[in-house]
ZABA-350366 format. One line per field, with one value per residue (C-alpha): residue in three letters; chain; x, z, y. Coordinates in steps of 0.1 Angstrom, whole numbers. Layout:
! ZABA-350366
res	[Ala; ...]
chain	[A; ...]
u	[X; ...]
w	[Z; ...]
v	[Y; ...]
***
This chain:
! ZABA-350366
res	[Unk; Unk; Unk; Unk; Unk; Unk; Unk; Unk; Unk; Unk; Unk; Unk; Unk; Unk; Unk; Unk; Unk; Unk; Unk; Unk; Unk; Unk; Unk; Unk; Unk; Unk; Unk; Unk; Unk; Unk; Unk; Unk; Unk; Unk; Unk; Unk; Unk; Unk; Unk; Unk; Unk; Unk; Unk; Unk; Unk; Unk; Unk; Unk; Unk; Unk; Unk; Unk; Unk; Unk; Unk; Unk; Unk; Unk; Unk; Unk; Unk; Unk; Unk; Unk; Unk; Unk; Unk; Unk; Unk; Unk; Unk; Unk; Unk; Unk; Unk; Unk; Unk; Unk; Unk; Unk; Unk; Unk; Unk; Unk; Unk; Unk; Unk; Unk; Unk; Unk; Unk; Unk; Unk; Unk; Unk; Unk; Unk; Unk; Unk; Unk; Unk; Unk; Unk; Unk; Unk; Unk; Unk; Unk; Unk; Unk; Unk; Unk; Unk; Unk; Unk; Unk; Unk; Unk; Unk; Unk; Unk; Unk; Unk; Unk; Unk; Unk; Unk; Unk; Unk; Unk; Unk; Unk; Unk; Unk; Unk; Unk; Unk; Unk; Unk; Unk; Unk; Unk; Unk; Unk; Unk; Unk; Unk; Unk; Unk; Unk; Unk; Unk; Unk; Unk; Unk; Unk; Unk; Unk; Unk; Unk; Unk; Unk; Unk; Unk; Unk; Unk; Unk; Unk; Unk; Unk; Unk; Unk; Unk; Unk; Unk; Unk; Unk; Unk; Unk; Unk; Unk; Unk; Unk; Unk; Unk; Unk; Unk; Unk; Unk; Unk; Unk; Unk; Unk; Unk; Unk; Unk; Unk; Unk; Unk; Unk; Unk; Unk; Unk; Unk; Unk; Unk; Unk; Unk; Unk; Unk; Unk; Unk; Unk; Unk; Unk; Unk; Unk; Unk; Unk; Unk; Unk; Unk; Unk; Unk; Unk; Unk; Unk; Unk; Unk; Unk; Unk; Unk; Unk; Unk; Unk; Unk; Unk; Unk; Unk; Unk; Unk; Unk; Unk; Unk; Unk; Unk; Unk; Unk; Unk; Unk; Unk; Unk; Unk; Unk; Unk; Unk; Unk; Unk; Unk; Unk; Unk; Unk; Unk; Unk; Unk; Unk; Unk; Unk; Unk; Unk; Unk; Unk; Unk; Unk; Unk; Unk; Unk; Unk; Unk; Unk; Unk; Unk; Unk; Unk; Unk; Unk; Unk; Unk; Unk; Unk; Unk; Unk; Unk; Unk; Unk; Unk; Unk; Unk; Unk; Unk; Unk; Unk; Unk; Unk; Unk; Unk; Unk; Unk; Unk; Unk; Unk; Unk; Unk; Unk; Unk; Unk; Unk; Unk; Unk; Unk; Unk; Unk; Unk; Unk; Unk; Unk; Unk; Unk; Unk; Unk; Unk; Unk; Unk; Unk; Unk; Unk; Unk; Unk; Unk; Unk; Unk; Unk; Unk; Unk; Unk; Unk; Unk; Unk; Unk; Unk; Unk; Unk; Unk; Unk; Unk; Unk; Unk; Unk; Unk; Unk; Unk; Unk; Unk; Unk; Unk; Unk; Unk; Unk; Unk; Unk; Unk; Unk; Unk; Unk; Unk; Unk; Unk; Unk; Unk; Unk; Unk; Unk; Unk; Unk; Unk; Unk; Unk; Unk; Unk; Unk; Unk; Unk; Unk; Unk; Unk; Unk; Unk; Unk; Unk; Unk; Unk; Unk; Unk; Unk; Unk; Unk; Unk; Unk; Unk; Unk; Unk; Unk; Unk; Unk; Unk; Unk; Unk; Unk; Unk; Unk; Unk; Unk; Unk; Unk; Unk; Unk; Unk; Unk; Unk; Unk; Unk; Unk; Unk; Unk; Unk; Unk; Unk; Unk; Unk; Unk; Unk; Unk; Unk; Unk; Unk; Unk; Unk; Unk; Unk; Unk; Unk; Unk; Unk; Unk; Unk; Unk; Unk; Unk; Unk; Unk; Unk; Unk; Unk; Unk; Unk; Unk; Unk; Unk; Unk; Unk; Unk; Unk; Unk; Unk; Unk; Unk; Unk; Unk; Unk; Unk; Unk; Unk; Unk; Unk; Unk; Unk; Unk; Unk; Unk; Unk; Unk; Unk; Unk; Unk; Unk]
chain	[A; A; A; A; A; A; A; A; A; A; A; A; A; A; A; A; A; A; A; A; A; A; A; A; A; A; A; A; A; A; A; A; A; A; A; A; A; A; A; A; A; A; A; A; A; A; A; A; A; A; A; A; A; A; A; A; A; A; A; A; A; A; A; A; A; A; A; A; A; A; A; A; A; A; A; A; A; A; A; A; A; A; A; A; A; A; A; A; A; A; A; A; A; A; A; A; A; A; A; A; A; A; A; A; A; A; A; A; A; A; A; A; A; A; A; A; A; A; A; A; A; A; A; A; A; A; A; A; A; A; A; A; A; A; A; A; A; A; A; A; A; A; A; A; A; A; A; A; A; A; A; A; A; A; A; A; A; A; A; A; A; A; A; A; A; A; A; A; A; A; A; A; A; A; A; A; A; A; A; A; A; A; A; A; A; A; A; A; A; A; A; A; A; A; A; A; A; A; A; A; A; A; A; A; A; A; A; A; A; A; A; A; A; A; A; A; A; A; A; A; A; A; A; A; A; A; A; A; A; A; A; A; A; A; A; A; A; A; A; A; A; A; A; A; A; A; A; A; A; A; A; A; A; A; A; A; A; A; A; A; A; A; A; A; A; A; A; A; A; A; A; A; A; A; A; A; A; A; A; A; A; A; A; A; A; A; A; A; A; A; A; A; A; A; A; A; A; A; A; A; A; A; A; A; A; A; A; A; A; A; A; A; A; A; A; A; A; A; A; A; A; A; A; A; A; A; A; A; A; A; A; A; A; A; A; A; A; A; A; A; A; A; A; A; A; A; A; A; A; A; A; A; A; A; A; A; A; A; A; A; A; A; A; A; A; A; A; A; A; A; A; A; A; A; A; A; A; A; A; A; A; A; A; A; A; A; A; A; A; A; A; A; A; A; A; A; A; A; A; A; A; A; A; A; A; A; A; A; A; A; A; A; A; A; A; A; A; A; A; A; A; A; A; A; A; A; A; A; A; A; A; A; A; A; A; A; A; A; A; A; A; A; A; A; A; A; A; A; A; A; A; A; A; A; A; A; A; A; A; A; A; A; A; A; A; A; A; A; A; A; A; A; A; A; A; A; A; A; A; A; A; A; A; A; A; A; A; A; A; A; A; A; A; A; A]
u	[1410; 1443; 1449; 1476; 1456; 1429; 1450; 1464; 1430; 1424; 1448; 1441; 1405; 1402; 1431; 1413; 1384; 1404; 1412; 1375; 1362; 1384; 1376; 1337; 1338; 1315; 1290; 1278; 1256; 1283; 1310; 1289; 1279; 1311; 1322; 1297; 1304; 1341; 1329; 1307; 1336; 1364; 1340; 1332; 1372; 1378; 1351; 1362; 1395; 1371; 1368; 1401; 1419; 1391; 1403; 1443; 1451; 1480; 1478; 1507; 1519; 1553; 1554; 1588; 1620; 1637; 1664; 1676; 1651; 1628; 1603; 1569; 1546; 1512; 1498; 1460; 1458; 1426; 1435; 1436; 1409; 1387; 1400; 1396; 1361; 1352; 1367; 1356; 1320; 1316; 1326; 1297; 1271; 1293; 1293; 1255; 1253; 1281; 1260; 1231; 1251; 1271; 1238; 1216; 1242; 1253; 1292; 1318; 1348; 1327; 1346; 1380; 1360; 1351; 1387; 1405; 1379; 1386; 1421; 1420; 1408; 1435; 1458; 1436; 1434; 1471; 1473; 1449; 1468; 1508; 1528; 1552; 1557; 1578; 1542; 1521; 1542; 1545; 1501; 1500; 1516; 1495; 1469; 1475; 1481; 1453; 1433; 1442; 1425; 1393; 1402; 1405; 1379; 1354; 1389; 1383; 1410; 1395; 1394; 1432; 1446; 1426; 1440; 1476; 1470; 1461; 1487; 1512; 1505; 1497; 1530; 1549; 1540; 1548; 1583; 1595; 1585; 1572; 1597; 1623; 1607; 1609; 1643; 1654; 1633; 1650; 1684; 1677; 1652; 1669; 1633; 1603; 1579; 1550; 1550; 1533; 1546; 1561; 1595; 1613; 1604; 1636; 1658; 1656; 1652; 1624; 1637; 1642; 1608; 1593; 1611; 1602; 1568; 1567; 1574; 1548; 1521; 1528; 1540; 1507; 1491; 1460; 1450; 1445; 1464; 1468; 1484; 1486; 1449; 1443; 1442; 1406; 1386; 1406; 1394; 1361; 1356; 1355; 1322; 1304; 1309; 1345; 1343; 1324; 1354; 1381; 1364; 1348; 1361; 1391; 1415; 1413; 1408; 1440; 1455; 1436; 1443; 1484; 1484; 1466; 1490; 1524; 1512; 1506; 1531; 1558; 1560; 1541; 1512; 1529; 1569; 1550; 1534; 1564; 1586; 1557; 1571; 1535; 1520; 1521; 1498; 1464; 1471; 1474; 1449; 1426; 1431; 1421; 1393; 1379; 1393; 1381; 1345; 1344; 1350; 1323; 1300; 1307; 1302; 1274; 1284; 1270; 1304; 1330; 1310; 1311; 1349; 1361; 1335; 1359; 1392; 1373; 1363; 1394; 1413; 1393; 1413; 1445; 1435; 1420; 1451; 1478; 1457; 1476; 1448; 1436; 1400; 1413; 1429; 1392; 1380; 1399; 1397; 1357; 1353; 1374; 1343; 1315; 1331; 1333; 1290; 1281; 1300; 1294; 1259; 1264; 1277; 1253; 1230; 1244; 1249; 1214; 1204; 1230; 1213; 1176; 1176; 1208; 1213; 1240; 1244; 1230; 1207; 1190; 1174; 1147; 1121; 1135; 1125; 1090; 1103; 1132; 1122; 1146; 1173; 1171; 1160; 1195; 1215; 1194; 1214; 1247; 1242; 1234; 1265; 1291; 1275; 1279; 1242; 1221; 1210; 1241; 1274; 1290; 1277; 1300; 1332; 1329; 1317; 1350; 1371; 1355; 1357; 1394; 1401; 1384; 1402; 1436; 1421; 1434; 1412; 1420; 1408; 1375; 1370; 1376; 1352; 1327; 1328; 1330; 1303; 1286; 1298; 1287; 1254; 1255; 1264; 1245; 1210; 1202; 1204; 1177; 1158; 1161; 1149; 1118; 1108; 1112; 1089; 1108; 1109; 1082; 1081; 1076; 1065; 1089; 1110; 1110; 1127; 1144; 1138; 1129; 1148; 1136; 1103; 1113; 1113; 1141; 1169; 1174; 1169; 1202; 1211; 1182; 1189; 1227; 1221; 1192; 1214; 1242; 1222; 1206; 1243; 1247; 1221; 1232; 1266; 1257; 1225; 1249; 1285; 1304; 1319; 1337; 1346; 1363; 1387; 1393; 1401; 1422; 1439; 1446; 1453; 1474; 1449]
w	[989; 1012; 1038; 1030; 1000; 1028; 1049; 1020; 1011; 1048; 1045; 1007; 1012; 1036; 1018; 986; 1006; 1017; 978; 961; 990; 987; 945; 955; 982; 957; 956; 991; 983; 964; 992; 1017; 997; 991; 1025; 1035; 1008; 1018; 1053; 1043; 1016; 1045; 1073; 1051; 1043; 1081; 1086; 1058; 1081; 1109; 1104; 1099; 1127; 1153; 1140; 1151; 1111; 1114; 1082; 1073; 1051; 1049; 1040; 1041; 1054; 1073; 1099; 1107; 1125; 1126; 1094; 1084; 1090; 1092; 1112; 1117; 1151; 1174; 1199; 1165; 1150; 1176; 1176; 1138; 1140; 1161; 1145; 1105; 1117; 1144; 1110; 1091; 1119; 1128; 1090; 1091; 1122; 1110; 1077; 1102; 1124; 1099; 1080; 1106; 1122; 1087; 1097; 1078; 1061; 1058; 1030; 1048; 1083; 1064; 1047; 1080; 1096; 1068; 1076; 1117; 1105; 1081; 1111; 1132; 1109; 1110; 1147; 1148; 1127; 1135; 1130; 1162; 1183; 1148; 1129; 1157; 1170; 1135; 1126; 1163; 1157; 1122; 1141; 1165; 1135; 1111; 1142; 1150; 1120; 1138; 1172; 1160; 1134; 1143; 1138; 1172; 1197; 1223; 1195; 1187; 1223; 1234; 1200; 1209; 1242; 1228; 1202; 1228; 1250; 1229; 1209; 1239; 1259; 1231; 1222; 1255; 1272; 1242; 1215; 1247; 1256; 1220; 1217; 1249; 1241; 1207; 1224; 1249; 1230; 1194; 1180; 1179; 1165; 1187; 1204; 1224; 1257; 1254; 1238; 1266; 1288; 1304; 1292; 1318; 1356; 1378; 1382; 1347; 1336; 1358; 1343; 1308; 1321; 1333; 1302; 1280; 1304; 1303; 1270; 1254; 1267; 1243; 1276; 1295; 1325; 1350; 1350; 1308; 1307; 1297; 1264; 1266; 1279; 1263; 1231; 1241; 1218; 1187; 1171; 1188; 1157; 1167; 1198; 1193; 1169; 1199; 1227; 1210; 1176; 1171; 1191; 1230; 1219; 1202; 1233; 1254; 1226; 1227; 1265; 1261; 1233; 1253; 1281; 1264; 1238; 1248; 1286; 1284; 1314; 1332; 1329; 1343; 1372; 1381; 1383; 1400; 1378; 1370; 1409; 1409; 1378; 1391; 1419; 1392; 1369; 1402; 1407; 1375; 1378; 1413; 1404; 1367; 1380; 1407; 1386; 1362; 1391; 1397; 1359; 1348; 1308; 1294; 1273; 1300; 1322; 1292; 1288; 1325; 1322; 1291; 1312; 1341; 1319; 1300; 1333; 1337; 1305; 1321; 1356; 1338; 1316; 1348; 1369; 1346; 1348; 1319; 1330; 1337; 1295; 1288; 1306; 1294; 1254; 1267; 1278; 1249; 1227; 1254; 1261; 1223; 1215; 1246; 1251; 1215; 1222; 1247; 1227; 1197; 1220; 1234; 1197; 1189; 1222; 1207; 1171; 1185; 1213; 1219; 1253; 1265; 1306; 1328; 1343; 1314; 1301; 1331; 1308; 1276; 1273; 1267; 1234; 1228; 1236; 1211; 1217; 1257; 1254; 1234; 1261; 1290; 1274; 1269; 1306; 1319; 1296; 1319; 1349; 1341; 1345; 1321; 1295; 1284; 1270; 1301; 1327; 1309; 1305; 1343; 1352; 1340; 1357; 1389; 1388; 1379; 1411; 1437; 1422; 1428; 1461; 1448; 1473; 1459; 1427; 1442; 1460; 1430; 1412; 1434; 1442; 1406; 1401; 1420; 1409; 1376; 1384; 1406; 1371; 1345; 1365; 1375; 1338; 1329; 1358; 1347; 1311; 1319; 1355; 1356; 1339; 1315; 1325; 1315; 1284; 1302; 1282; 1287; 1266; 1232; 1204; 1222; 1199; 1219; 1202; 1225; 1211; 1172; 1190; 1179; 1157; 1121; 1110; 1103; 1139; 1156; 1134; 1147; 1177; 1179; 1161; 1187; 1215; 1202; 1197; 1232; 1242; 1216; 1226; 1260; 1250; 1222; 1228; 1217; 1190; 1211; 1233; 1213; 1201; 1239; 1253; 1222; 1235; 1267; 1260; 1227; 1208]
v	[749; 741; 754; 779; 789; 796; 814; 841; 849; 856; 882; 894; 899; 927; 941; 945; 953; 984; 992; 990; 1002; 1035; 1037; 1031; 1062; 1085; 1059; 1051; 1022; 1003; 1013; 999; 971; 962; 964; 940; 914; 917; 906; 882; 865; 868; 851; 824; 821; 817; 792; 772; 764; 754; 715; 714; 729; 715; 677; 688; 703; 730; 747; 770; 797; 810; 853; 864; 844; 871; 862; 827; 806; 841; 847; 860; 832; 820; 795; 783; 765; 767; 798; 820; 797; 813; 853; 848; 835; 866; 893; 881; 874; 904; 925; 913; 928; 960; 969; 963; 989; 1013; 1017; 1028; 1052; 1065; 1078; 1082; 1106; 1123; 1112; 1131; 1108; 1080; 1064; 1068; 1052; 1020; 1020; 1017; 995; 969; 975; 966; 933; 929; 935; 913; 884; 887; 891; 857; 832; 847; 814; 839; 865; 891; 880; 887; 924; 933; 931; 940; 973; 979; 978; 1005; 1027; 1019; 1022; 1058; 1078; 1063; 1074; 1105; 1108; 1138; 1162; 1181; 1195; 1167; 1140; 1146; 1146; 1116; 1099; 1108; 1090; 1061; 1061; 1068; 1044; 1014; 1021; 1027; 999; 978; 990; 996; 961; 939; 945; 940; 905; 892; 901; 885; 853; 849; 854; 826; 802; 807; 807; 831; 802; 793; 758; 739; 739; 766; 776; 791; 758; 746; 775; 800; 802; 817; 850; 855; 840; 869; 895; 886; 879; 916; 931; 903; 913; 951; 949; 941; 974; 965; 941; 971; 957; 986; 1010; 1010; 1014; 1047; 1048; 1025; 1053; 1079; 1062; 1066; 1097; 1082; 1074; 1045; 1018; 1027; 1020; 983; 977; 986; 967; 940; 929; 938; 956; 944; 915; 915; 918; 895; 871; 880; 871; 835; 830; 842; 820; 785; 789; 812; 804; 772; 770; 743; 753; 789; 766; 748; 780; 801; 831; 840; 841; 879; 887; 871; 895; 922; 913; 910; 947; 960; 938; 953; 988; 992; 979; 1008; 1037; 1018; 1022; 1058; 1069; 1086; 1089; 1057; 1049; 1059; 1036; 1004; 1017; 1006; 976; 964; 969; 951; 925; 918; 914; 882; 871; 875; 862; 830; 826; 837; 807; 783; 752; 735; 742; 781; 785; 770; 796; 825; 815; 810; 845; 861; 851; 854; 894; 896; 893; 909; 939; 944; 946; 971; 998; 991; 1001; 1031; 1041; 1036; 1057; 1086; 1084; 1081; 1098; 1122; 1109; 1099; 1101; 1071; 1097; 1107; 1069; 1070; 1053; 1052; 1018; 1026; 1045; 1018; 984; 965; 984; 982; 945; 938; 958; 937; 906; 927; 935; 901; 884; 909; 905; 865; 853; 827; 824; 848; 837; 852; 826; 800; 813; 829; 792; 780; 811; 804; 766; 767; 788; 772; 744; 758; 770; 804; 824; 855; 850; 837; 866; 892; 868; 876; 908; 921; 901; 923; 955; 947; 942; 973; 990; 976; 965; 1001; 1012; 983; 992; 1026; 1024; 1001; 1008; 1047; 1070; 1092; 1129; 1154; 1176; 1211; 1238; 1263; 1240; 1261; 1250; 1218; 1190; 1162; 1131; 1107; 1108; 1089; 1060; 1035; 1042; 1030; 1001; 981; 994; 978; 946; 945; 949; 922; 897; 903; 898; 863; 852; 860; 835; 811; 810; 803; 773; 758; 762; 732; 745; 772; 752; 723; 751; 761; 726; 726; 754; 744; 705; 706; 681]
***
């Protein structure tokens, strides 16, 4: 298959996925069974383009012609190699749990839940191989909307106005400053196209280059840069397979992933470095970082406090790609896929806690261990992966991050490093401690007709299973990480 036959299919699949998955609704085993052999028949689509784009390949496919020197266009290079690896295999294992949750729960609109989930990663496959900055804004903006009827799924009062946040500010921050950077870039680079280097390189001063810096950075608000971080936790209300698809597969990463992109191929890392237009957002992304973890610390709902943990953690993106080292890109294209296994992980688990146990404060998992093992083992790795110890995922890309800035003897960046570092485990160790160290609370007898969910032990089946083949990626990814890693030096040195 070529390569532009490859990349068509990328998008084709999950669109028919979204069609037979929509006739199959009255059937729930064929639904879900096609759902998962769409997965399964777009990951292997992805990986088939692999070989190819490691070895310096740049497959193409042209959409739509639209304006002159501006069109619909796909391109396979290794940045989008990566986010496309992610979000087509992560949607194998998240249909696997959703099937789980969605029945162990009994969900209402399941059919329509699976329908748009196979339509974020139409919009993120689109998002991963955009040939520019019209390709990427325009599968960027689909996937704000396709992602909304999720947000707002259970239908309540609280559902809707935590959805109208997140629509509001994802569309907002992305018409106001993004749509205002592309337009300025096309009026003084002629072009849209991504290129190595960078295609504003050499055609605009410093001053400038921090302005359209500015409205990039704010501009893709799904990077949860403070202050256009509120829709994140505000998001937090839809069902947890949801919310693994916003801060793991598909959405944040989609804006982690526009940032890396705008930065080697818009700005170009070294026209950035020799203008020092980008000095001010390490400063910035090193806020969220040390803010974001401190409210994390201070939650006792188990998602609000993941929530923050995702804006902390995607902030490391920003500060990696805003150092402008080699070594620093490395690290940021490292830790999208490192954030990407565990913090799915995470809220696998807190899902199976909700289904198994109907708990969902910090305060309430003293011991709940003892009645989930699995699932508390798979959130032990999930923990250790943010926190950035081995043998998680999360010790190598942070390696990288913090290598790259005692390199630039960017003492700032060290610092956040470490404190955050620390704050994380302040976060996530006391919930481990917690669910294997404590005893859980006792059953008093005055407690009449409470039905004590903690005692069915684990949750169902292809939940458990997710979560446990998440987790051993995490490990994986940080024992045998090569092939990652090719596509990140790629990344950063233009092989």
């Amino acid at each position: 298959m070529s390569g532009s036959m490859a990349l068509a299919g990328i998008l084709m699949t999950p669109l028919m996925g979204m069609v037979l998955v929509s006739v199959a609704g009255r059937w729930p085993n064929l639904r879900e069974g096609v759902t998962l052999t769409t997965a399964v028949v777009l990951f292997a689509q992805v990986l088939s383009l692999y070989g190819a784009v490691a070895d310096g390949a740049r497959p193409e496919l042209l959409l739509l012609p639209m304006l002159p020197e501006v069109s619909l266009q796909l391109t396979a290079e290794p940045l989008g190699m990566l986010f496309g690896l992610i979000a087509s295999g992560l949607w194998i294992i998240s249909s696997i749990y959703s099937i789980g949750y969605m029945r162990g729960n009994d969900e209402g609109h399941q059919t329509r839940f699976f329908v748009c989930f196979a339509g974020a990663i139409f919009a993120a496959q689109g998002i991963a191989f955009a040939g520019n900055m019209l390709t990427l804004f325009l599968f960027y903006e689909a996937m704000t909307l396709i992602t909304y009827p999720l947000v707002t799924h259970h239908g309540t009062e609280h559902a809707k106005k935590s959805a109208r946040i997140y629509l509001g500010v994802l569309m907002g921050t992305s018409i106001v400053f993004l749509l205002t950077g592309m337009l300025a870039t096309w009026v003084l680079a002629g072009t849209l196209d991504f290129r190595q280097g960078g295609i504003l390189a050499g055609q605009v001063g410093a001053t400038g280059t921090a302005v359209l810096m500015a409205l990039y950075m704010f501009g893709i608000g799904k990077a949860a840069l403070m202050p256009f971080h509120r829709w994140l936790p505000a998001a937090m209300v839809a069902p947890t397979p949801v919310s693994a698809l916003l801060h793991a597969v598909a959405v944040v990463k989609a804006g982690v992933f526009s940032i890396v992109k705008v930065v080697v191929y818009v700005f170009g890392a070294d026209n950035l470095m020799s203008l020092g237009s980008a000095d001010w957002v390490p400063l910035i992304a090193g806020y969220t970082i040390v803010a974001a973890s401190i409210v994390a610390l201070r939650a006792d709902n188990l998602k609000r406090r993941l929530a923050y943990s995702t804006v902390s953690q995607l902030s490391y993106v920003t500060l990696a790609a805003t150092l402008l080292a080699p070594i620093s890109i490395v690290g940021a294209a490292m830790h999208i896929a490192a954030h990407a296994v565990g913090k799915i992980t995470l809220f696998f688990a807190a899902g199976s806690i909700y289904t198994a146990a109907h708990k969902t404060e910090v305060s309430q998992l003293d011991g709940i261990g003892r009645k989930m093992p699995w699932t508390m083992l798979a959130f032990a790795v999930g923990a250790l992966s943010m926190i950035g110890l081995p043998p998680a995922a999360g010790f190598i890309s942070k390696w990288y991050i913090l290598s790259a800035a005692m390199g630039a003897e960017h003492w700032i960046a060290v610092a956040v490093l470490v404190i955050s570092t620390l704050l994380n485990a302040g976060y996530f160790l006391p919930i481990v401690w917690r669910a294997f160290f404590r005893a859980p609370p006792a059953h008093h007898g005055d407690d009449h007709g409470h039905d004590h969910h903690d005692d069915h032990g684990e949750a169902p089946w292809p939940m458990v299973l997710a979560q446990g083949v998440t987790a051993t990626l995490t490990i994986i990814l940080f024992i045998y990480h090569e092939p990652v890693l090719k596509l990140a030096r790629a990344v950063a040195g233009g092989d």
